[in-house]
C-alpha positions as CSV (number, residue, x, y, z in Angstrom):
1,X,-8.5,6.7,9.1
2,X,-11.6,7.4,6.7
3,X,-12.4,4.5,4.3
4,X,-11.6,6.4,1.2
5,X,-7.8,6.4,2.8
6,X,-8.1,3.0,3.4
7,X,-8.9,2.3,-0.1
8,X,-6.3,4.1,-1.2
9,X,-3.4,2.4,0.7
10,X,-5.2,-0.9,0.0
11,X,-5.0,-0.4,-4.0
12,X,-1.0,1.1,-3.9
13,X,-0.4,-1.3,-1.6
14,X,-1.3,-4.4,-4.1
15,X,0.6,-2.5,-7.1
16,X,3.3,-2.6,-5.0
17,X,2.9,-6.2,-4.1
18,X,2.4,-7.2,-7.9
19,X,5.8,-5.3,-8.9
20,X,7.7,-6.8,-6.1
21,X,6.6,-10.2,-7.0
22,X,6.9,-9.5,-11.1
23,X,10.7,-8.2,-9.9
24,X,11.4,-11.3,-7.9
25,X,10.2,-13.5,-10.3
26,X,12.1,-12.0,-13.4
27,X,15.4,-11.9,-11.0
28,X,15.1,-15.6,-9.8
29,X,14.4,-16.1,-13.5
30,X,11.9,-18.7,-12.3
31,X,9.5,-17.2,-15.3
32,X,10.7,-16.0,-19.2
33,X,11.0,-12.1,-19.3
34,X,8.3,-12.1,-22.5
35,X,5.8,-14.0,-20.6
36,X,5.2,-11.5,-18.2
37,X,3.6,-8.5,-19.1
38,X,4.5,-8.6,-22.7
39,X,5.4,-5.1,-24.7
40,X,5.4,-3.2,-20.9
41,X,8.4,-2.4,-18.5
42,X,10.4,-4.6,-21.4
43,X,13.7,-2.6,-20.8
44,X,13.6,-2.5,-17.2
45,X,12.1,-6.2,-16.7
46,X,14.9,-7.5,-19.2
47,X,17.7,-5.1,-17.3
48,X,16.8,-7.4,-14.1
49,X,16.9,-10.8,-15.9
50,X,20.6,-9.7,-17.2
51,X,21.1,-8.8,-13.5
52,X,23.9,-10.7,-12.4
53,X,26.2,-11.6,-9.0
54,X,25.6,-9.0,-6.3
55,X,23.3,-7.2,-8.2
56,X,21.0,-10.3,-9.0
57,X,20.9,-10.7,-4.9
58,X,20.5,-7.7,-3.8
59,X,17.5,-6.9,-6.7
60,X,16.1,-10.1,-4.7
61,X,16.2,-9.0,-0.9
62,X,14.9,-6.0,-1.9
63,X,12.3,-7.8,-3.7
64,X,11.6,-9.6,-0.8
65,X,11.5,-7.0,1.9
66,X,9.3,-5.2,0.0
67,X,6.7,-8.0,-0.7
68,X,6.8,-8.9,3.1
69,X,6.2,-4.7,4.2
70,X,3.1,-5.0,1.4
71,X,1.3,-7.9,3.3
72,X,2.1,-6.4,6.6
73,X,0.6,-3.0,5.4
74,X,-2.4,-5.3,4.1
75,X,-2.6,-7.1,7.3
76,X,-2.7,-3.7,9.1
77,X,-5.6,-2.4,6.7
78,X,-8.0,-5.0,7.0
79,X,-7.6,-5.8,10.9
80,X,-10.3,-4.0,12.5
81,X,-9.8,-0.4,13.6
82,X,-9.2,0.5,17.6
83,X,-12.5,0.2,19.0
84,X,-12.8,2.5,22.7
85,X,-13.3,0.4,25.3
86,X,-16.2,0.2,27.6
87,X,-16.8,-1.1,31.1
88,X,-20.7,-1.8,32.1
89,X,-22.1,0.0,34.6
90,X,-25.5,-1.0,34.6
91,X,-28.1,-3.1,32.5
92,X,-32.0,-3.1,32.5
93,X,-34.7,-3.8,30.7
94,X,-34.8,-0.4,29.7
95,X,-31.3,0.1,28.5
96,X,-27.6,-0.6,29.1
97,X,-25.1,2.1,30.9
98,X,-21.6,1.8,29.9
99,X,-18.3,4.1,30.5
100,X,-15.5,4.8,28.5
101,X,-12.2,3.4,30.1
102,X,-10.5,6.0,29.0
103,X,-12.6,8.7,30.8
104,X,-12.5,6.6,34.4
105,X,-8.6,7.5,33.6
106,X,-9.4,10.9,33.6
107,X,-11.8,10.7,36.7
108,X,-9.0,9.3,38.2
109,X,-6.6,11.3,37.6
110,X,-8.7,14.7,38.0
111,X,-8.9,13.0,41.8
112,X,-5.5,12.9,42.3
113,X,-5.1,16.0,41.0
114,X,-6.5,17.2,44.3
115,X,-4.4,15.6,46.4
116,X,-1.7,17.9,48.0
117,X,1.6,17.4,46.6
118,X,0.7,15.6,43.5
119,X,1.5,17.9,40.4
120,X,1.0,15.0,37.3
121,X,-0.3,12.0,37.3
122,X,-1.5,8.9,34.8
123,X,-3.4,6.1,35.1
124,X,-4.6,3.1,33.6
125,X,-7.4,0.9,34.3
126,X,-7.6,-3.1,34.1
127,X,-10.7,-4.7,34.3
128,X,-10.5,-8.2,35.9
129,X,-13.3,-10.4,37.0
130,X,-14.0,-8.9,40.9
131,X,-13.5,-5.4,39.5
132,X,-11.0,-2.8,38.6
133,X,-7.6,-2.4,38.9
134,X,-6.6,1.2,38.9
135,X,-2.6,1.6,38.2
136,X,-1.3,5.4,38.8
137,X,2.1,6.9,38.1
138,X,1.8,10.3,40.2
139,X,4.9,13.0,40.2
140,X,5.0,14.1,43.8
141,X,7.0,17.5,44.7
142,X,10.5,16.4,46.4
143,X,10.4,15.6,50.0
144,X,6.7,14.6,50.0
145,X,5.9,12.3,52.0
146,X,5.1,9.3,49.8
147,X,3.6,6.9,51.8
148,X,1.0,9.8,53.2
149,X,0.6,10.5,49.6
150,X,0.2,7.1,48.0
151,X,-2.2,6.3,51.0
152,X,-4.6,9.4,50.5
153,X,-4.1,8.5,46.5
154,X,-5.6,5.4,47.0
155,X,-8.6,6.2,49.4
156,X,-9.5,9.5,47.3
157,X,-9.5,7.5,43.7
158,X,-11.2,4.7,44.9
159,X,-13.8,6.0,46.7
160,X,-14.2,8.5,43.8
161,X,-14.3,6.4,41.2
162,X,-16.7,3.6,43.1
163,X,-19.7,6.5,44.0
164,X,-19.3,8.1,40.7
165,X,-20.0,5.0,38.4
166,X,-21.2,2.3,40.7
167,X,-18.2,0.1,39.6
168,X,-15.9,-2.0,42.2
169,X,-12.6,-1.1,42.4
170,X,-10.6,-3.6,44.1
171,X,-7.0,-2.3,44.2
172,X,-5.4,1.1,43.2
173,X,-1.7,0.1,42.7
174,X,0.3,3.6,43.0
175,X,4.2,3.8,41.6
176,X,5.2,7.6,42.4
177,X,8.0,9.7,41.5
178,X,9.8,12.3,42.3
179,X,9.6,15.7,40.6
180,X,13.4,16.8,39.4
181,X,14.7,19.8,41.5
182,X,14.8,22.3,39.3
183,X,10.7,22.3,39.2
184,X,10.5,23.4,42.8
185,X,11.5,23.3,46.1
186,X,11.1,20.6,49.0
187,X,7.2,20.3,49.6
188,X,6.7,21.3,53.1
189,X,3.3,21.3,54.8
């Protein structure tokens, strides 16, 4: 989101706050009515002070729901936006090499791609301290033969992956499916 956006939503976002808070206030009657905001809102500020019963609580959780949805929308605005996510390749004294995680996902799964029998796959990549973790869901055709499959899965993305970027993959966990029936027929090789 651009910053002018984020401006935006910040500033209606406090009105809103300051209005819930003015509301809950006059409706707890923890503060006069002509204290607050003297001359504006009067009629609708005094019609919730003479609130009473039901509608006195229920001007009150909506008071409060609101305030809490405010700060949550605040909170969401000032926490720093998604950053991509990069695994190091490489550094020197002439530079650093880094990779996108998201597009070792798609190296990965172009790989698979090529693999017979596999018609969709996704995959997500886990970085731990020996290396990657490379965790595929592949939709096979029906009546593959998924450990054959899974197997050749695993060599092909691996060894892919590893001479393409220079990074160590140390497991590539694969959880297939089936393809429903009406997409094809039994594979057969």
């Amino acid at each position: 989101m651009s910053v002018f956006n984020r401006v935006v939503v910040v500033i209606a976002s406090l009105i809103i706050l300051v209005g819930a808070v003015i509301t809950l206030v006059v409706a707890t009657g923890l503060n006069t009515l002509y204290s607050l905001l003297y001359g504006w809102f009067q009629p609708q500020l005094q019609a919730i002070a003479d609130a009473t019963g039901g509608s006195a609580a229920g001007i009150i959780i909506v008071s409060v729901a609101v305030i809490l949805i405010m700060i949550g929308i605040l909170l969401l605005e000032f926490k720093p936006a998604h950053q991509p996510s990069y695994l190091l390749i490489s550094s020197t004294e002439l530079g650093i090499t880094t990779i996108d995680k998201d597009s070792v996902c798609l190296l990965a799964e172009k790989t698979a791609l090529n693999v017979h029998s596999v018609h969709d796959i996704r995959c997500n990549i886990t970085k731990s301290v020996e290396g990657l973790i490379i965790s595929c869901r592949p939709s096979v055709a029906l009546g593959s033969d998924v450990v054959e499959v899974g197997t050749e899965l695993q060599a092909k993305i691996k060894e892919t992956v590893e001479r393409l970027t220079s990074l160590t993959v140390i497991k590539v966990d694969i959880k297939t499916k089936y393809e429903s029936m009406e997409a094809k027929g039994l594979a057969v090789r």
